[in-house]
N, C-alpha and C positions, 0 to 999 in steps of 0.2 A: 464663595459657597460656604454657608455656615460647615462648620468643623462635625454636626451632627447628620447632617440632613446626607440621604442615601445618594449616595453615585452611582447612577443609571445606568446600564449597559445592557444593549440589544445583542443575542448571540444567536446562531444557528448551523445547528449540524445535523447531516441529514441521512447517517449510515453510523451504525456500529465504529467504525475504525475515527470517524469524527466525534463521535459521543466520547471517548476514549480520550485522545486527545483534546478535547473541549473541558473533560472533569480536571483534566492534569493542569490547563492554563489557568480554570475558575479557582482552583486551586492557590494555585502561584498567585495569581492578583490578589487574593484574599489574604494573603499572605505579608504579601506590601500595603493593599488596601481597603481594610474591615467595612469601610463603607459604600463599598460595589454593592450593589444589586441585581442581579443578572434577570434579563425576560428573553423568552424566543421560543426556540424549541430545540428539543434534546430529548437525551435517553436516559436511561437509569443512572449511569456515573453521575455525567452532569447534575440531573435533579436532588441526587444522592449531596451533592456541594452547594446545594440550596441555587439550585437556578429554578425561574419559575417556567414551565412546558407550556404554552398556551395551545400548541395538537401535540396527537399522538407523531413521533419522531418517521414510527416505522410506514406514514402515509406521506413519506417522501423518498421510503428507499427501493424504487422501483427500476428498474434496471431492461434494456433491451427498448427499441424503438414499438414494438408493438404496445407493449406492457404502460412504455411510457404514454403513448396516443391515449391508451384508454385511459388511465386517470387525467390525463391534461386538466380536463377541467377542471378537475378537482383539487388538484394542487396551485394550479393559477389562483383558484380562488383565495387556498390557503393565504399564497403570497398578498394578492392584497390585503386580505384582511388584519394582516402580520403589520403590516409596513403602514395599516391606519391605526393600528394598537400603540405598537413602538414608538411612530412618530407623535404621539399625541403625547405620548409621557418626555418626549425632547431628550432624549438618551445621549451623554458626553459622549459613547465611542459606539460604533454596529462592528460585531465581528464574526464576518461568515468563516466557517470550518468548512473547506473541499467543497462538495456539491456546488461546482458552479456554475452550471445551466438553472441553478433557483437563486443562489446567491448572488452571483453579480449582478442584477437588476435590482436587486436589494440597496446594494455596496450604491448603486450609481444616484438610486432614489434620496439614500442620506448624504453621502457627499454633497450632490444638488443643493439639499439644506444648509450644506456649511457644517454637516456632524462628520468627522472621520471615522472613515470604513476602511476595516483592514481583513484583507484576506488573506488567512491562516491553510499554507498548503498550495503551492503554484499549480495552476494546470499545468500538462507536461510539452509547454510549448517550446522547448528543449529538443522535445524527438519531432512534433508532427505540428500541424497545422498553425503555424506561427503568426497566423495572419490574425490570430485571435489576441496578441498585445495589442492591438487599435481598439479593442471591445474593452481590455484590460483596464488599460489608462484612462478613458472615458468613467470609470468605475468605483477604482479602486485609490483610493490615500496612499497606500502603505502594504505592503508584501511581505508576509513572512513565510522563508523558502527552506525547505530542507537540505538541500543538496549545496555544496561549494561554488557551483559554475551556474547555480541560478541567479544572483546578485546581478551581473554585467548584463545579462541578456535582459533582464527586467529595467535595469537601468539605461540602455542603450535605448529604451522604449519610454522613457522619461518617468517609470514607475521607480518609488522607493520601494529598496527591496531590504531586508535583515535576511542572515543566514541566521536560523537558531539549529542545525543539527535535527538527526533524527532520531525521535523518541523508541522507537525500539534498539536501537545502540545504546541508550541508557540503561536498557533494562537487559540484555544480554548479556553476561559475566565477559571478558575480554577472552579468560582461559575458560574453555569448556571441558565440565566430565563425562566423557563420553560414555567409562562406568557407570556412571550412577544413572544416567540416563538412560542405559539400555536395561540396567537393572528393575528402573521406575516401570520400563513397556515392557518387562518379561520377557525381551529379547535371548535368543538363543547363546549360547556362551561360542564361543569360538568361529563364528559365523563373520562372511562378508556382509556387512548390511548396506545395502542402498535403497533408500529412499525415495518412490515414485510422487511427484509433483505434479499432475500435469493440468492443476487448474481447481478454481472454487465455485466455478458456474459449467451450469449445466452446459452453454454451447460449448466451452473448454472439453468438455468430457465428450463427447459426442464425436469432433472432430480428432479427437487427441488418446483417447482409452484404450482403441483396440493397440494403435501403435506402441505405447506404452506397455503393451499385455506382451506384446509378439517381441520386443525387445527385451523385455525381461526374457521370456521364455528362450532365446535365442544365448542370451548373458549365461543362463544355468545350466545351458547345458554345456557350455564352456569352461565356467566356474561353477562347481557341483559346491562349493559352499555358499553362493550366495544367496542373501535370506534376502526376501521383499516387504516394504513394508509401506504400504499408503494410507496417510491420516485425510477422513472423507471428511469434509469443512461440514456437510447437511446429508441428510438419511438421502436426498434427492441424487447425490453424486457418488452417493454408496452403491446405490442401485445403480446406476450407469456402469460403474467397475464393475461390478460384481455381474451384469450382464455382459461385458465386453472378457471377463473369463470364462463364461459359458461356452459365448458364439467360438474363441478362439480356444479351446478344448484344454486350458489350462489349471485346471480342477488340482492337479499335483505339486504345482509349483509352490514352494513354500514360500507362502507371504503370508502378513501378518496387517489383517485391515481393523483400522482405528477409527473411533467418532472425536474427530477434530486432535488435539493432542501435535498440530504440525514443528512445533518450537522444539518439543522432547524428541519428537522424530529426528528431524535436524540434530538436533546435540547428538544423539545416538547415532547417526550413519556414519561410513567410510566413503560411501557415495553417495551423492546424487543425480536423479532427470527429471528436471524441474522444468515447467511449463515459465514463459517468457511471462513477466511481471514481478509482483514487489514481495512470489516467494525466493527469486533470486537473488534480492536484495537479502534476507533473512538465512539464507545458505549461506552466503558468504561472510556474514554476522556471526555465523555457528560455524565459520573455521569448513564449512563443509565442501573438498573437491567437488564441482559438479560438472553436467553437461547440459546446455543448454537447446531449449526445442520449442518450436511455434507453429501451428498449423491450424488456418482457417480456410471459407471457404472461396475460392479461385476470387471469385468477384470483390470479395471484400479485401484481401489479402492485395487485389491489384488496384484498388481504390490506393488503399492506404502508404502499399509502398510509395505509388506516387509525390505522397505525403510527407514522407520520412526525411531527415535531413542528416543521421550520424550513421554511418558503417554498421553498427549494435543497434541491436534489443534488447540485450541485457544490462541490467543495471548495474553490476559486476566490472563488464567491460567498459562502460561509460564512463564511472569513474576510476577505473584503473587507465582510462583512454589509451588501451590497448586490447590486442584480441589475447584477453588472458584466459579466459574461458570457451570450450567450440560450441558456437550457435548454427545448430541444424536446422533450416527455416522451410516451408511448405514441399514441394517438392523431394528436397533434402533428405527430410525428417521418416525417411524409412524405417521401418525394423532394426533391417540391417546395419543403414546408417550409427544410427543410438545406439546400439549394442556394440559394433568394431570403435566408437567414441569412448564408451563407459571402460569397454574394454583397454582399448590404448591408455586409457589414463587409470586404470587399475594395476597397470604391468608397467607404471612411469611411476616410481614414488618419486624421484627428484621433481616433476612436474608439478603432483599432488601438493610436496611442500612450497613450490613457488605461489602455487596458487593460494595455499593458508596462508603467508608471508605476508603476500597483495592483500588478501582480503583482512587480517590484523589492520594495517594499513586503512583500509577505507575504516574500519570499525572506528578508530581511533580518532581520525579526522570526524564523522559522522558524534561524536557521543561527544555533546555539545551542553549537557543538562536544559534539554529544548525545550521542556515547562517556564524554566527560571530566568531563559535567553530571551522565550518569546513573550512574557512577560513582563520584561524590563523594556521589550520593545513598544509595546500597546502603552505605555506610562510615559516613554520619551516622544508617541503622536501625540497622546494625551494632553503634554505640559508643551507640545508645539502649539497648540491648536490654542490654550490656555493664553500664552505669551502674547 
């Protein structure tokens, strides 16, 4: 390849937290290699790094089986017309970001050609439906995994996998100030603050809010200091809470509710009751004691445990593989339950500090400089494919 001419590359992320990590890899490769040229689709970071958007990002971040049925077509379409664009230009590498109900058909379409496709972000075929490495390997060249114990499971399925670490352990201070933190939210001076989690989507809130309300209120009147504080991700989930204090007549309770702001909240609590997902992973990044909680509906909930292959749901306990944190799961997850949990582990500070110890620990394993790792990785398929 002459030494001027552009080095092509296909990318595609299909959600905010992919756009994010997509600017930080276009980044890094640009870094190593000024004559990339990035095409697909992205969001503001990404474009902001000179990738070119052929659609708008956010006509692929559709979420929920109804939501999904009804664009179908609409995004099928995208996908082809994507994958006749790309291919026409014979792009050296395709690199899907997460979304991989639209990505991996992609990955499988350039592979086929002989172009390597590498997906950035494993599915979580770790916890649940694992039957999905035969869909993987058909697809995918190359794996780039966050997590430590994804490598072998990927490999043992004949996929190349790289660990590069998780991007948000990079950017999390190791020492957090929880002064300055509580200072930045106007936080009350002398106050227990814990932190309500219980979710960024609306079903989260639905199933999970009023419990949430009723343990809190249940917590304060036990502990007459403790202050509440839930960061609503969208004005959608605001209103969920802020209806689920009405119905449960908690109007008194002093909380303190925020638009979005969930990182400062984290830095700022002494607790948390975090909804099961990747704010658990983010608590325990922020040094934060928490207790963990999960509640869908019967049917779904019994599909999936079916499903499930480790002890945990939390990501905490996963890689601590151990029950370092208590997960209160459907049934469980009462009032009562989360409150005598928050509780027990309010009235344990030996506890509180084993659990910041552990989660130092994952922090540290996890902060990987995961731009610069998975970047060296996409360069050593690159000059395979080359050779």
């Amino acid at each position: 390849m002459a030494g001027d001419e552009p080095l092509r590359a296909g990318i595609v992320a299909g959600e905010a937290s992919g756009d994010l990590l997509g600017s930080h890899l276009v980044g890094a490769l640009l870094a190593r290699e000024p004559r990339f040229a990035f095409t697909g689709i992205g969001g503001p970071r990404m474009i902001a790094q000179g990738v070119q958007s052929l659609y708008p990002m956010e006509r692929l971040a559709v979420r929920g089986y109804a939501e999904v049925l009804r664009h179908y077509r609409g995004i099928m379409a995208i996908r082809r017309e994507l994958a006749s664009r790309l291919q026409s230009a014979r792009p050296a590498v395709f690199i899907g970001i997460d979304a991989p109900d639209f990505n991996l058909e992609l990955e499988r379409q350039f592979r086929d050609k002989g172009i390597p496709a590498i997906h950035f972000v494993g599915p979580s075929v770790w916890a649940w439906r694992r039957w999905r490495l035969r869909r993987i390997a058909k697809c995918v060249t190359h794996m780039l995994v966050m997590f430590p114990f994804e490598p072998p499971i990927y490999e043992a399925a004949g996929i190349p996998a790289t660990y590069v670490g998780h991007p948000v352990a990079d950017t999390v201070p190791l020492q957090v100030d929880r002064g300055a933190a509580r200072a930045a939210l106007e936080l009350p001076a002398g106050k227990l603050i814990v932190a309500l989690l219980p979710g960024s989507r609306r079903q989260e809130l639905q199933y999970m809010a009023d419990g949430f309300v009723r343990a809190a209120m249940l917590l304060h009147a036990q502990v007459r200091e403790a202050h509440f504080v839930f960061p609503a991700s969208s004005m959608q989930t605001r209103a969920l809470f802020e209806q689920a204090i009405v119905r449960n007549r908690a109007g008194g309770m002093p909380l303190t509710l925020l638009s979005g702001r969930s990182h400062e909240v984290l830095a700022a609590a002494d607790l948390a009751l975090v909804g099961s997902g990747t704010a658990t992973l983010e608590a325990a990044l922020y040094k934060t004691p928490m207790v963990i909680t999960y509640r869908q509906s019967p049917l779904t909930w019994a599909i999936m445990k079916r499903m499930l292959y480790l002890p945990w749901i939390g990501l905490p306990n996963i890689l601590a593989e151990e029950s370092l944190v208590d997960e209160l799961v459907q049934e469980q997850a009462t009032p009562e339950n989360l409150c005598a949990a928050l509780l027990a582990l309010h009235r344990d500070p030996g506890r509180q500090a084993r659990q910041r110890d552990k989660f130092h620990d994952i922090h540290v394993a996890l902060r990987q400089d995961t731009a610069s790792k998975a970047a060296a990785a996409v360069m050593r398929v690159l000059d395979a494919g080359r050779a």
